[in-house]
N, CA, C and O atoms as a CHARMM CRD file, in Angstrom:
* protein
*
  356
    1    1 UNK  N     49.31400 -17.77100 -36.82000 PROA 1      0.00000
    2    1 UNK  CA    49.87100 -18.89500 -36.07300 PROA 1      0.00000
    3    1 UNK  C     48.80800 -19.97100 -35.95900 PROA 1      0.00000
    4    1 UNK  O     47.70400 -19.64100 -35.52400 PROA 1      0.00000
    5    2 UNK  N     49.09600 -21.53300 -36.39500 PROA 2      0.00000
    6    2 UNK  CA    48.02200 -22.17900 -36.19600 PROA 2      0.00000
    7    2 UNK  C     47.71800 -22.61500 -34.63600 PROA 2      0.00000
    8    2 UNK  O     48.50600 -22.69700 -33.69400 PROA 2      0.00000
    9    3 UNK  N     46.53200 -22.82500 -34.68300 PROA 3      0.00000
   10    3 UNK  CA    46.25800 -23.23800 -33.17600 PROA 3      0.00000
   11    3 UNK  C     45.59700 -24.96400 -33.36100 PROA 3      0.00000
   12    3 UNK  O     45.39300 -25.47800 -34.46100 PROA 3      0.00000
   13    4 UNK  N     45.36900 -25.57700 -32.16900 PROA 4      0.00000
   14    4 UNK  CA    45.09900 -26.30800 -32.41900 PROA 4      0.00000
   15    4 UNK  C     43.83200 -27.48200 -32.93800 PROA 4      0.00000
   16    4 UNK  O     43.56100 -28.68100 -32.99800 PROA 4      0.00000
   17    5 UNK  N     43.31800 -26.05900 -33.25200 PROA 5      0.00000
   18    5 UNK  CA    42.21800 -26.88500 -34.37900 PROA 5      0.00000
   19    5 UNK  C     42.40200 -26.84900 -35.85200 PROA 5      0.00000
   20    5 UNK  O     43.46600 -26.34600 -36.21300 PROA 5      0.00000
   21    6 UNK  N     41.56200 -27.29200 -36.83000 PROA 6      0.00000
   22    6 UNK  CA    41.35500 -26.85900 -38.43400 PROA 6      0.00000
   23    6 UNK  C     39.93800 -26.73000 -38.40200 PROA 6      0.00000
   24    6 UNK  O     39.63800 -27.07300 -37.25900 PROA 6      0.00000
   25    7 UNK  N     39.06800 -26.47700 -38.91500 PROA 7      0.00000
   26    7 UNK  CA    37.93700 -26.37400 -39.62800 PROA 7      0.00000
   27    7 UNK  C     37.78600 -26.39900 -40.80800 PROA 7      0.00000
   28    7 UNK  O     38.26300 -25.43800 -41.41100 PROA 7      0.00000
   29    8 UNK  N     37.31600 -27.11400 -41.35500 PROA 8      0.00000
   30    8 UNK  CA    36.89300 -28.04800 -43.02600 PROA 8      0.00000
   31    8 UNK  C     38.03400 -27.26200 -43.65300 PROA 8      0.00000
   32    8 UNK  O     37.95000 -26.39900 -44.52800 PROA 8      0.00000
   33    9 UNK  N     39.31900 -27.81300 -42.92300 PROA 9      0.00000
   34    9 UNK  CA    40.90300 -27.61500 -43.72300 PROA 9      0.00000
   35    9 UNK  C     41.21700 -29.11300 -43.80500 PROA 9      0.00000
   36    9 UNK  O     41.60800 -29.77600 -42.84400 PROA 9      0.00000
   37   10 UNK  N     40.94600 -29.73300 -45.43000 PROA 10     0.00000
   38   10 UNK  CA    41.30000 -30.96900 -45.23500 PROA 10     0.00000
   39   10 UNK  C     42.01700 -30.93600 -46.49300 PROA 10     0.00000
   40   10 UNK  O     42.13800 -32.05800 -46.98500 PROA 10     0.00000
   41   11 UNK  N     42.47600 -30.08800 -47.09500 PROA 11     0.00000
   42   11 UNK  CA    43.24200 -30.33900 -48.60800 PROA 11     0.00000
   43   11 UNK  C     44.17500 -28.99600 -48.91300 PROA 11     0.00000
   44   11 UNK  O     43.87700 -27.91100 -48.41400 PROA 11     0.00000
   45   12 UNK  N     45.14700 -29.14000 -49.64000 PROA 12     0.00000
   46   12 UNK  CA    45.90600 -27.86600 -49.81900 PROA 12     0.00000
   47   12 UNK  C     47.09600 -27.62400 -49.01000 PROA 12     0.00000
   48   12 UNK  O     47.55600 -28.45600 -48.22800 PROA 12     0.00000
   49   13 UNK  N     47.57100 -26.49000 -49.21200 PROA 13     0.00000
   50   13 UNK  CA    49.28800 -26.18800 -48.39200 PROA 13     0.00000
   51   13 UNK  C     49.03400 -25.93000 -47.40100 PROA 13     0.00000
   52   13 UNK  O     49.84200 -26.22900 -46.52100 PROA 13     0.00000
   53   14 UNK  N     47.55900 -25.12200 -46.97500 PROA 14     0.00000
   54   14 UNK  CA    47.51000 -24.53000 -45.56600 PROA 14     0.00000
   55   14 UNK  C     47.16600 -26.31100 -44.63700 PROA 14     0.00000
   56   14 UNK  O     47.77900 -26.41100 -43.57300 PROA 14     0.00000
   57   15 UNK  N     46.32000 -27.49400 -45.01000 PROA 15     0.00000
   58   15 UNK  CA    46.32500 -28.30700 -44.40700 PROA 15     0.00000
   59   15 UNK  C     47.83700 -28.68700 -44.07600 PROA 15     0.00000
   60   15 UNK  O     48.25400 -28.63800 -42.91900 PROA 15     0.00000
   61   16 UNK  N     48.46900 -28.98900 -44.92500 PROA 16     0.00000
   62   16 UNK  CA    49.87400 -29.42900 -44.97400 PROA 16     0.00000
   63   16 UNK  C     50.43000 -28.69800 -44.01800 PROA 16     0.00000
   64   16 UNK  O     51.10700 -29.29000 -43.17600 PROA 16     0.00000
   65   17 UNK  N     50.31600 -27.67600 -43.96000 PROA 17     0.00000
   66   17 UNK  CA    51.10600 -26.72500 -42.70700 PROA 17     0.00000
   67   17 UNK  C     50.17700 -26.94500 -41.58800 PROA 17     0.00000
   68   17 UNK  O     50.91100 -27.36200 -40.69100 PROA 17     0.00000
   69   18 UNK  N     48.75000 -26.89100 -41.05200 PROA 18     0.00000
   70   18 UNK  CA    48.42000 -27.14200 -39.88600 PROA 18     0.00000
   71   18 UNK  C     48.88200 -28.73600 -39.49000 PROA 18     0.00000
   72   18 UNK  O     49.24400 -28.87500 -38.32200 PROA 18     0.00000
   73   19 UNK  N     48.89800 -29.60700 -40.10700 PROA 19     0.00000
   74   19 UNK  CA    49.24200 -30.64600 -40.14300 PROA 19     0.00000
   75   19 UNK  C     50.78700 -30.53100 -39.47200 PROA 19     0.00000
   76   19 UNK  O     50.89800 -30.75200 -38.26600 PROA 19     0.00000
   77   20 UNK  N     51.88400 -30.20900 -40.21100 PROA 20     0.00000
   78   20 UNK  CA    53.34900 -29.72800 -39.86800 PROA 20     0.00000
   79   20 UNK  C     53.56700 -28.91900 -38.53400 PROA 20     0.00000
   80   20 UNK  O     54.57600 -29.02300 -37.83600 PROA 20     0.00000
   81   21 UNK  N     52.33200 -27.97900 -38.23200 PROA 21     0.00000
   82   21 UNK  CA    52.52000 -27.30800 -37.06400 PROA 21     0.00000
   83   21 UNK  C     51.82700 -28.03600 -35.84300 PROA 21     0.00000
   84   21 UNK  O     51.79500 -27.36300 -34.81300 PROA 21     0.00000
   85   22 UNK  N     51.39200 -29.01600 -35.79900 PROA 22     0.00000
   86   22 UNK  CA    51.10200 -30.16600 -35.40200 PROA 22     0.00000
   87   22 UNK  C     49.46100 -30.29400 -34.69600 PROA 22     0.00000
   88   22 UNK  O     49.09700 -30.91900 -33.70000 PROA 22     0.00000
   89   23 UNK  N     48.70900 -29.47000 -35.61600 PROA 23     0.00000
   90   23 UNK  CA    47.11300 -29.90000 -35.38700 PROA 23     0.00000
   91   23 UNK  C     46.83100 -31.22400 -35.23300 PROA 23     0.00000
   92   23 UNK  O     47.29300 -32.19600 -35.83100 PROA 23     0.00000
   93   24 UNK  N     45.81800 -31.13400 -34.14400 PROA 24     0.00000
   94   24 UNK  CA    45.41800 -32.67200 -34.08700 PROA 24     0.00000
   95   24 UNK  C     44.29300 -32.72100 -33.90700 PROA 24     0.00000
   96   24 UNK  O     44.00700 -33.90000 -33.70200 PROA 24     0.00000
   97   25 UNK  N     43.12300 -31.87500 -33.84000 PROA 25     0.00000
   98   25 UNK  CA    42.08000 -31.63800 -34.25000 PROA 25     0.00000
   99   25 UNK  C     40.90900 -30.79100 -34.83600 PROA 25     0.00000
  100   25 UNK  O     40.34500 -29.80400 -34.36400 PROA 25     0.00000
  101   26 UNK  N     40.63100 -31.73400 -36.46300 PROA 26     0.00000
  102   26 UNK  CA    40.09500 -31.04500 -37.25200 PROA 26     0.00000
  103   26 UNK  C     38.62300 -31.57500 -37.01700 PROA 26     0.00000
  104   26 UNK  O     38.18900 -32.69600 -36.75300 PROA 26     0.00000
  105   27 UNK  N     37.96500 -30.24300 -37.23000 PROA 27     0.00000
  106   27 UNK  CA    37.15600 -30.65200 -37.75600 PROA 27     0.00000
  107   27 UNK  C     35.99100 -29.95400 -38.80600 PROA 27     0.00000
  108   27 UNK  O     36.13000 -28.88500 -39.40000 PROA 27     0.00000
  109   28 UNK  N     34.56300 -31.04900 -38.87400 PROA 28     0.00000
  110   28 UNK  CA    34.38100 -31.06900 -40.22600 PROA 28     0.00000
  111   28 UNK  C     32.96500 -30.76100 -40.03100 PROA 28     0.00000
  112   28 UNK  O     32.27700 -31.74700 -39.76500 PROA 28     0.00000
  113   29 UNK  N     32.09000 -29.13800 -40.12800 PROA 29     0.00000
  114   29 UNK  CA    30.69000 -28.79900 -40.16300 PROA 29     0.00000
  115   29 UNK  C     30.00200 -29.73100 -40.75200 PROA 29     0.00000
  116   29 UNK  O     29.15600 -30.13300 -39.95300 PROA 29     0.00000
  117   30 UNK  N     29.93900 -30.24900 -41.69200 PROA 30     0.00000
  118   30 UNK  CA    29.04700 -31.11600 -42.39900 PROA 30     0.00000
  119   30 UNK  C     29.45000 -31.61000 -43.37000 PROA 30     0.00000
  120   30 UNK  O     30.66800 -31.46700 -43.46900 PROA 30     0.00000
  121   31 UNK  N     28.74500 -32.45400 -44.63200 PROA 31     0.00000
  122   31 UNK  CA    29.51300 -33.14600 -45.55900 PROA 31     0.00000
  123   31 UNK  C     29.09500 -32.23400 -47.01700 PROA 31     0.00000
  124   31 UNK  O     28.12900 -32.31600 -47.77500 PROA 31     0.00000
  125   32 UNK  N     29.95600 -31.60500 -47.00400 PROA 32     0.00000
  126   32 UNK  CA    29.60400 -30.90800 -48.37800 PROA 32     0.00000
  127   32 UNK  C     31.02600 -30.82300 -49.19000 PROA 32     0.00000
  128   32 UNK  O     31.99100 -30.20700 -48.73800 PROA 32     0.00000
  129   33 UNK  N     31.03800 -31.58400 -50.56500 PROA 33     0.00000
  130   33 UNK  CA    32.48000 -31.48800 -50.88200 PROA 33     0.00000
  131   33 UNK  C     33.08600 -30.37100 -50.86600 PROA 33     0.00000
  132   33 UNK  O     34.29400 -30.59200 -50.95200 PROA 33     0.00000
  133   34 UNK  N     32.80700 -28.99000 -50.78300 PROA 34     0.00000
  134   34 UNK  CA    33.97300 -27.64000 -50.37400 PROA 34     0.00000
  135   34 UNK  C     34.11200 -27.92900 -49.03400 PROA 34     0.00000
  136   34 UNK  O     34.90700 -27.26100 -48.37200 PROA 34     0.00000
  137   35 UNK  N     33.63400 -28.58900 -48.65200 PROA 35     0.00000
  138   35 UNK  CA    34.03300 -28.70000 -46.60100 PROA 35     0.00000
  139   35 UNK  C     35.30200 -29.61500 -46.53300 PROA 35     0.00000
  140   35 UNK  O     36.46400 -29.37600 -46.20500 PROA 35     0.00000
  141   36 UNK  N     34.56100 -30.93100 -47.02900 PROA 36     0.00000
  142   36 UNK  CA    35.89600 -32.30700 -46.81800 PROA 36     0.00000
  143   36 UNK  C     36.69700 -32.41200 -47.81200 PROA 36     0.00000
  144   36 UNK  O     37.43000 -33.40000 -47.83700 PROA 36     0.00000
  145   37 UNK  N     36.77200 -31.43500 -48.88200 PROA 37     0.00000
  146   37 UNK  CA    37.84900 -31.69800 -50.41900 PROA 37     0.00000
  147   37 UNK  C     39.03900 -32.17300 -49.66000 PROA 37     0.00000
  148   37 UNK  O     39.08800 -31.81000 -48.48400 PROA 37     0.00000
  149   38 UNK  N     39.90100 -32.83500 -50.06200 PROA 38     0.00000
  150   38 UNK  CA    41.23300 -33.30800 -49.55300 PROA 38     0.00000
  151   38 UNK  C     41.26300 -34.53000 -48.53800 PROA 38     0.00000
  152   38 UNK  O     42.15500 -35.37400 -48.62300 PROA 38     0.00000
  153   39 UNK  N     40.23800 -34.60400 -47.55000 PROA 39     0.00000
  154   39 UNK  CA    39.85200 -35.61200 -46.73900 PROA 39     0.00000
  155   39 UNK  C     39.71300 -36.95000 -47.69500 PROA 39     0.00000
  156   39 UNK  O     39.04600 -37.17400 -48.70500 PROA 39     0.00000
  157   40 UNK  N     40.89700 -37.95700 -46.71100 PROA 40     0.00000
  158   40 UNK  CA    40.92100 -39.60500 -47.62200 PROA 40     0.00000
  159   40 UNK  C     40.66800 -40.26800 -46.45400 PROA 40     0.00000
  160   40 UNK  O     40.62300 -39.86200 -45.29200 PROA 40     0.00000
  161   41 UNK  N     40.50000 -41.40800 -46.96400 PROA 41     0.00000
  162   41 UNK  CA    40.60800 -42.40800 -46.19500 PROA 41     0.00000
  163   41 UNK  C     41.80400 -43.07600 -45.32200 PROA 41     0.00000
  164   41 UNK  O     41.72500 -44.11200 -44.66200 PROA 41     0.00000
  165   42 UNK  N     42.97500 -42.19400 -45.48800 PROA 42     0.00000
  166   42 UNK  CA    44.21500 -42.39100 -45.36300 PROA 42     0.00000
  167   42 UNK  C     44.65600 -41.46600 -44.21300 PROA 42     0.00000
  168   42 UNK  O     45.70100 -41.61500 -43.57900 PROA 42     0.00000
  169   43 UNK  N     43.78200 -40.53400 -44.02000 PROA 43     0.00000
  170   43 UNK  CA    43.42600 -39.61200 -42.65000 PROA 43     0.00000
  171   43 UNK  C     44.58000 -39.64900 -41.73300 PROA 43     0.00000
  172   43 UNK  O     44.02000 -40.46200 -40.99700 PROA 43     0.00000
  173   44 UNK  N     45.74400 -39.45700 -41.13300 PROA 44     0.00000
  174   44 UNK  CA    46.06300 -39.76400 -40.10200 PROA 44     0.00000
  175   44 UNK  C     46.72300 -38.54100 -39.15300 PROA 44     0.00000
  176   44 UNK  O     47.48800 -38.91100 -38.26300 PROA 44     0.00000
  177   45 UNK  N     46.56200 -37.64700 -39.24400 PROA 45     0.00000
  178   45 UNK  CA    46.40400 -36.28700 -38.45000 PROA 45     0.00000
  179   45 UNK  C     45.91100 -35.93300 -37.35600 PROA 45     0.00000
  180   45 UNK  O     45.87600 -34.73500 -37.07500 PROA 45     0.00000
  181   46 UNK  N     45.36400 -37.00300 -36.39400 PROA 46     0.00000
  182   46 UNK  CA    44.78600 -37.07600 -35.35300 PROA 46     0.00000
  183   46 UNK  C     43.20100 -37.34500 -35.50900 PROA 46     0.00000
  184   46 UNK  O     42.92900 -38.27000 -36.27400 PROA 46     0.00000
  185   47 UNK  N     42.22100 -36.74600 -34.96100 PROA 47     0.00000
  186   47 UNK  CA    41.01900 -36.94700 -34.72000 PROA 47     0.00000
  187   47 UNK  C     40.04200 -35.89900 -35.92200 PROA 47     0.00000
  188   47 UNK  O     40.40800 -34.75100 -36.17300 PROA 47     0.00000
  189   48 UNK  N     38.76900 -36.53300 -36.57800 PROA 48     0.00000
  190   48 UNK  CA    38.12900 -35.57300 -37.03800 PROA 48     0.00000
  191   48 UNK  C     36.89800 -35.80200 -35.90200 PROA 48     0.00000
  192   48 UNK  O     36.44700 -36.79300 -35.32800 PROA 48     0.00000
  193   49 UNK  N     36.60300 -34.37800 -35.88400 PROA 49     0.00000
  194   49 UNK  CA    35.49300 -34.13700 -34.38700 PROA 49     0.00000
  195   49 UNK  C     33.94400 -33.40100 -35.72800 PROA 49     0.00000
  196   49 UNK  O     34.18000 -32.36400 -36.34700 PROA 49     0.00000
  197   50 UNK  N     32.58800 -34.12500 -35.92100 PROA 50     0.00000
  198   50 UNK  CA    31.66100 -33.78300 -36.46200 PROA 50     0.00000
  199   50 UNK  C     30.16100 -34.71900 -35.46600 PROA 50     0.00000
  200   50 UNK  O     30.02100 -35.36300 -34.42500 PROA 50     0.00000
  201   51 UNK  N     29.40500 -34.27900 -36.51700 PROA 51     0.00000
  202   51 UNK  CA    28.37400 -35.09500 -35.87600 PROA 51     0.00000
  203   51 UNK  C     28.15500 -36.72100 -36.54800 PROA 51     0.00000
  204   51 UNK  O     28.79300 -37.16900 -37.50100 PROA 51     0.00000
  205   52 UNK  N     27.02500 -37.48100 -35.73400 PROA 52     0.00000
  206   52 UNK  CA    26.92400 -38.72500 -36.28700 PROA 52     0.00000
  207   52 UNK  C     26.58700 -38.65800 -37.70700 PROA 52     0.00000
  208   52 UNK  O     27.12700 -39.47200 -38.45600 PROA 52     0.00000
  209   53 UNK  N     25.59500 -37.62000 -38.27900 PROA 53     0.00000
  210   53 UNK  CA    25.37600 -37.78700 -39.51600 PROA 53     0.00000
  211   53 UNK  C     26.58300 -37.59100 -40.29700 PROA 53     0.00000
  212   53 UNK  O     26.63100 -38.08800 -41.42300 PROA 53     0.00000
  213   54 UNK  N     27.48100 -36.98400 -39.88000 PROA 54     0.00000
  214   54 UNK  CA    28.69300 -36.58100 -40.51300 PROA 54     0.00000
  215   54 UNK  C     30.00800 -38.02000 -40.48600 PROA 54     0.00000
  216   54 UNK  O     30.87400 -38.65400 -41.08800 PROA 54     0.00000
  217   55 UNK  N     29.36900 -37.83900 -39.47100 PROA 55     0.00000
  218   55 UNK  CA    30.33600 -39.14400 -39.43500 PROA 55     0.00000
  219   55 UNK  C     30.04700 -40.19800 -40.16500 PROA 55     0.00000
  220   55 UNK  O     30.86900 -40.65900 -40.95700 PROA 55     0.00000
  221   56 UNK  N     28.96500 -40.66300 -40.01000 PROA 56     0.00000
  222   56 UNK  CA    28.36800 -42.01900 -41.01400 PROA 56     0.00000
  223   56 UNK  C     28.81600 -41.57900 -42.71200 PROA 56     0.00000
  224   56 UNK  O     28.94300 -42.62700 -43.34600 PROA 56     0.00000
  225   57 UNK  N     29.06600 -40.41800 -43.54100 PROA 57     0.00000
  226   57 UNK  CA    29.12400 -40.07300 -44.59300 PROA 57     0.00000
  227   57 UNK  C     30.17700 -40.35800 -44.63600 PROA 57     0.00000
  228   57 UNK  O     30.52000 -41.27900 -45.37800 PROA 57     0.00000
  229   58 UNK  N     31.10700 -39.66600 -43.84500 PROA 58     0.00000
  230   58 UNK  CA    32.50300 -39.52800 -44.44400 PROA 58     0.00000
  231   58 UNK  C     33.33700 -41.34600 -44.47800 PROA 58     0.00000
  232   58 UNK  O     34.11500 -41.89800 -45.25700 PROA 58     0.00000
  233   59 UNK  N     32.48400 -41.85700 -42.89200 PROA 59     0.00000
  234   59 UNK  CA    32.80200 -43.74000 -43.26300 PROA 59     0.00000
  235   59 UNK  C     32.51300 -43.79600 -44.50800 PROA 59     0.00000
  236   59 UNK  O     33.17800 -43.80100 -45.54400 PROA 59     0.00000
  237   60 UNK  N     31.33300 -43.84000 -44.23600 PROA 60     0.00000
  238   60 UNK  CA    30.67300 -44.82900 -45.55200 PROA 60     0.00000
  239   60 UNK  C     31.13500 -44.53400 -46.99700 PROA 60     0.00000
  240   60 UNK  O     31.39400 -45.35300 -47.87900 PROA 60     0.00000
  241   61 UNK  N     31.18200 -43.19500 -47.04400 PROA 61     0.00000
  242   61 UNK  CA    31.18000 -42.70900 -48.92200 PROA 61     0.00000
  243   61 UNK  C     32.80900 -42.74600 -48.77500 PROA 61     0.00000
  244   61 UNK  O     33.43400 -43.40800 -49.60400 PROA 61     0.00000
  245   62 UNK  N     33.27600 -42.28400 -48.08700 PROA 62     0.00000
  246   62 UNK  CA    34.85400 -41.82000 -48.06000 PROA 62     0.00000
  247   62 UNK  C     35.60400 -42.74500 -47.50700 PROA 62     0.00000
  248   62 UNK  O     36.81200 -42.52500 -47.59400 PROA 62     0.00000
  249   63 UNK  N     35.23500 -43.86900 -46.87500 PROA 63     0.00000
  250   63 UNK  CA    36.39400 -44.71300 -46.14100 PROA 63     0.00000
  251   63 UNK  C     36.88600 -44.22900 -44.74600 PROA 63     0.00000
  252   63 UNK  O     37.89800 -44.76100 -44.29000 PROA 63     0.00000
  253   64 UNK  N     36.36100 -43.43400 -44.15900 PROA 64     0.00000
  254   64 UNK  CA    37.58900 -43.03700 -43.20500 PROA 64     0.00000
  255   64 UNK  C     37.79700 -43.99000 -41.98200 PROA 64     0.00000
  256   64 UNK  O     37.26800 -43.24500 -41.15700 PROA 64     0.00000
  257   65 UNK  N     38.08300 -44.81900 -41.42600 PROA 65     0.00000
  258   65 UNK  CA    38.01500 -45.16900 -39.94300 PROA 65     0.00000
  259   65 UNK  C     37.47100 -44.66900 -38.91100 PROA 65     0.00000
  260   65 UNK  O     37.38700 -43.61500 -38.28100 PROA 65     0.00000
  261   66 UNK  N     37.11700 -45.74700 -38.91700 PROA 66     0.00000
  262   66 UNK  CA    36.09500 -44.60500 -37.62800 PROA 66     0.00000
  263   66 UNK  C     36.54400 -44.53800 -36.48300 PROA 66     0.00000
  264   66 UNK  O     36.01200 -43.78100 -35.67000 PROA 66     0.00000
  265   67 UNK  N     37.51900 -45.23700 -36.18200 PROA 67     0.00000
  266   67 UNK  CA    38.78900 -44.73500 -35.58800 PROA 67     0.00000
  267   67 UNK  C     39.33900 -43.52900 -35.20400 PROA 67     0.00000
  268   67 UNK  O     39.70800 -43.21200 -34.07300 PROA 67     0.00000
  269   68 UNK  N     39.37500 -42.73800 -36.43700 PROA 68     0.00000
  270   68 UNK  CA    39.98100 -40.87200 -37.02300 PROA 68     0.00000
  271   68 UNK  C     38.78700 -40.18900 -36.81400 PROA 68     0.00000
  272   68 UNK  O     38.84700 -39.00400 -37.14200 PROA 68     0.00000
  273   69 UNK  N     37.48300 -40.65200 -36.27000 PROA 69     0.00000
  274   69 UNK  CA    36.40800 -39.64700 -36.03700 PROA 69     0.00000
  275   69 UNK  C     35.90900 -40.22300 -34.71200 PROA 69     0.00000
  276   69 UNK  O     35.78000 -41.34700 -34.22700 PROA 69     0.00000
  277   70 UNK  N     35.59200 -38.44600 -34.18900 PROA 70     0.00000
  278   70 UNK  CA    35.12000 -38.46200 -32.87800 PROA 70     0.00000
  279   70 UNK  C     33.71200 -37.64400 -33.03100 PROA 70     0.00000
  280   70 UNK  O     33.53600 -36.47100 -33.36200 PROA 70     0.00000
  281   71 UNK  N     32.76800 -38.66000 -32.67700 PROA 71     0.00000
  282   71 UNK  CA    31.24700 -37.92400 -32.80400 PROA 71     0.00000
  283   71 UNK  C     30.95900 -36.74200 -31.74200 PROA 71     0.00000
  284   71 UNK  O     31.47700 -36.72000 -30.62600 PROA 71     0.00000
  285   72 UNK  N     30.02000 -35.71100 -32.25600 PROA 72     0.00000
  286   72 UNK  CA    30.07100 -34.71100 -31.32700 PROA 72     0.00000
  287   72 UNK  C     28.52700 -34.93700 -31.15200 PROA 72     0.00000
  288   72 UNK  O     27.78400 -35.12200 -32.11500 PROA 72     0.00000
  289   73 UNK  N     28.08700 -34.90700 -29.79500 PROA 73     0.00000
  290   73 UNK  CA    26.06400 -35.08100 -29.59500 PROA 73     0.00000
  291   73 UNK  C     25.84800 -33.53100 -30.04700 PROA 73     0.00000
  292   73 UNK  O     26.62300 -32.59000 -29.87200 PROA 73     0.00000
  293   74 UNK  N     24.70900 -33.53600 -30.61000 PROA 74     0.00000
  294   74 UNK  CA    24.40200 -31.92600 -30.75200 PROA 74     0.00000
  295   74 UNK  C     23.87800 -31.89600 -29.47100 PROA 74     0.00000
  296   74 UNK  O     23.58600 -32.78300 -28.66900 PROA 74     0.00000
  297   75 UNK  N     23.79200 -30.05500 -29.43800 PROA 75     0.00000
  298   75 UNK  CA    23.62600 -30.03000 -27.86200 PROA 75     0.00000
  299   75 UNK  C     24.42100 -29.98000 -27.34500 PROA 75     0.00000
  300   75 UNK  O     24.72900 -28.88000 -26.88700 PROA 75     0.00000
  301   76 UNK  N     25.16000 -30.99600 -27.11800 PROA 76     0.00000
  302   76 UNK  CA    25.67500 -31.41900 -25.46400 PROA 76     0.00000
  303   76 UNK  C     27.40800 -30.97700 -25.54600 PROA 76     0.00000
  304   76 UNK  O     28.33100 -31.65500 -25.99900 PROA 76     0.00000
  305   77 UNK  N     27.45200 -29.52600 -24.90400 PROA 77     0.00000
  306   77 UNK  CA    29.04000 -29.03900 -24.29900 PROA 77     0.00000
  307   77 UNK  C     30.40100 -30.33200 -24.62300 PROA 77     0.00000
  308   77 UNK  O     29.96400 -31.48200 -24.65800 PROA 77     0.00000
  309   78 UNK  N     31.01200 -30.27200 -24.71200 PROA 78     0.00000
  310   78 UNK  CA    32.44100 -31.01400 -24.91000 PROA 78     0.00000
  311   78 UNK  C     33.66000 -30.42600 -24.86600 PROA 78     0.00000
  312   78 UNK  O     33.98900 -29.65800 -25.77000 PROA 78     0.00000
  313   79 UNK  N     34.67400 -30.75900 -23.59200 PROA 79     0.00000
  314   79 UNK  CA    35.82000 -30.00700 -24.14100 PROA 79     0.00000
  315   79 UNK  C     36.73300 -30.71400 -24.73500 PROA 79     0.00000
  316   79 UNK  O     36.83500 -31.89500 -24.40200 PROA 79     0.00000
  317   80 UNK  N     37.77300 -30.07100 -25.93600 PROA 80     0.00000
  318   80 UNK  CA    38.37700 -30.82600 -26.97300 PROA 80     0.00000
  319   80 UNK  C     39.46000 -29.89000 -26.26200 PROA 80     0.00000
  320   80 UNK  O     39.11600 -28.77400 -25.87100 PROA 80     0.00000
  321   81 UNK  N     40.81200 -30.36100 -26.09000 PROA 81     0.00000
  322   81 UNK  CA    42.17000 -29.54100 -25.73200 PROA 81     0.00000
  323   81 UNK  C     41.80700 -28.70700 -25.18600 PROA 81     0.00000
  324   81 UNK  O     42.02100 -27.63700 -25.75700 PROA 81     0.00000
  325   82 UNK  N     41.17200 -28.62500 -24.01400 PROA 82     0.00000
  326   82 UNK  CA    40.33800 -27.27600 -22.94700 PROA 82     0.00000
  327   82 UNK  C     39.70700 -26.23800 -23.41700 PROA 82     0.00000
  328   82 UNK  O     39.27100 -25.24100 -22.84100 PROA 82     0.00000
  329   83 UNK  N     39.69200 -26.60200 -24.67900 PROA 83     0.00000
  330   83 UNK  CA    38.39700 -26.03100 -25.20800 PROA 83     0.00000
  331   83 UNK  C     36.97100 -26.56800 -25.42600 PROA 83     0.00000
  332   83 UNK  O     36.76900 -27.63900 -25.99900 PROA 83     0.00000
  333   84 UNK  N     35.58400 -25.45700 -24.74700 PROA 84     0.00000
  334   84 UNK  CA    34.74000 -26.41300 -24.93500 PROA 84     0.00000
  335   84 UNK  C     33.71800 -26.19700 -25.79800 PROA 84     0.00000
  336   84 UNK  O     33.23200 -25.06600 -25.79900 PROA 84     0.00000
  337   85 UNK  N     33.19400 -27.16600 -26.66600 PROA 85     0.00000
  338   85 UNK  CA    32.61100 -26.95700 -28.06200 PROA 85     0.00000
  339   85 UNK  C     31.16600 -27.39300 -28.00100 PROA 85     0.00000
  340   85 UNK  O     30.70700 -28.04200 -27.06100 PROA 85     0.00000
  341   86 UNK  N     30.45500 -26.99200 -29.08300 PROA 86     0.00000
  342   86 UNK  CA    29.20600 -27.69200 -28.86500 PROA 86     0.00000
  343   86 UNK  C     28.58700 -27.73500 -30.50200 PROA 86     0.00000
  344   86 UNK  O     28.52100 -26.77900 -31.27400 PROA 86     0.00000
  345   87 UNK  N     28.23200 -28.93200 -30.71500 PROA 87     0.00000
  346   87 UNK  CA    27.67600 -29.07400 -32.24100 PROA 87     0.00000
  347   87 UNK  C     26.75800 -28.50300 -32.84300 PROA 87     0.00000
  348   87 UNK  O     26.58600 -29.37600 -33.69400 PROA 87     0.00000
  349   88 UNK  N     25.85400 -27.56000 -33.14800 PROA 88     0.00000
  350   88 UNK  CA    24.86700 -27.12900 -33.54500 PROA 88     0.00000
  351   88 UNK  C     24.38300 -27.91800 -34.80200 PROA 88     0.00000
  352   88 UNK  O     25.14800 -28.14600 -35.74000 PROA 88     0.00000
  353   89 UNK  N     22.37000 -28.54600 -34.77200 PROA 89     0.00000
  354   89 UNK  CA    22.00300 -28.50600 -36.23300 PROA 89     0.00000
  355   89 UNK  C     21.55400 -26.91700 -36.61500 PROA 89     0.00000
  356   89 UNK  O     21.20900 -26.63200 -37.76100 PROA 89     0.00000
């Protein structure tokens, strides 16, 4: 059953179905193309949750809006849908 995250699910049937089962936040360990394969610039699935370095890549090389990304501080606790997360380098 999906829940409501993805993790570097950005391409394929299973995205398509977390997507359909109505994920709204993915997100993305780092920038390595087996992580973001499928990730466009066309993004609109809710929020991708990574760090700034992650984030600056996927703008810059990939287009995304930065809009569709939510920076995570390393370190510092966050809860995402009452769940609470924390970024590790």
């Amino acid at each position: 059953t999906p829940g409501p995250f993805a993790v570097d699910c950005f391409g394929g049937r299973q995205s398509t179905l977390l997507a359909q089962k109505g994920t709204t936040s993915w997100f993305l360990s780092h920038f390595h193309s087996d992580h973001y394969v499928g990730l466009k610039k066309t993004f609109s699935n809710g929020q991708i949750y990574c760090t700034m370095t992650t984030a600056k890549l996927v703008h810059h090389i990939l287009g995304v809006p930065l809009e569709a990304i939510y920076v995570l501080e390393l370190g510092k606790p966050c809860a995402i849908q009452g769940v609470k997360v924390t970024a590790l380098d």
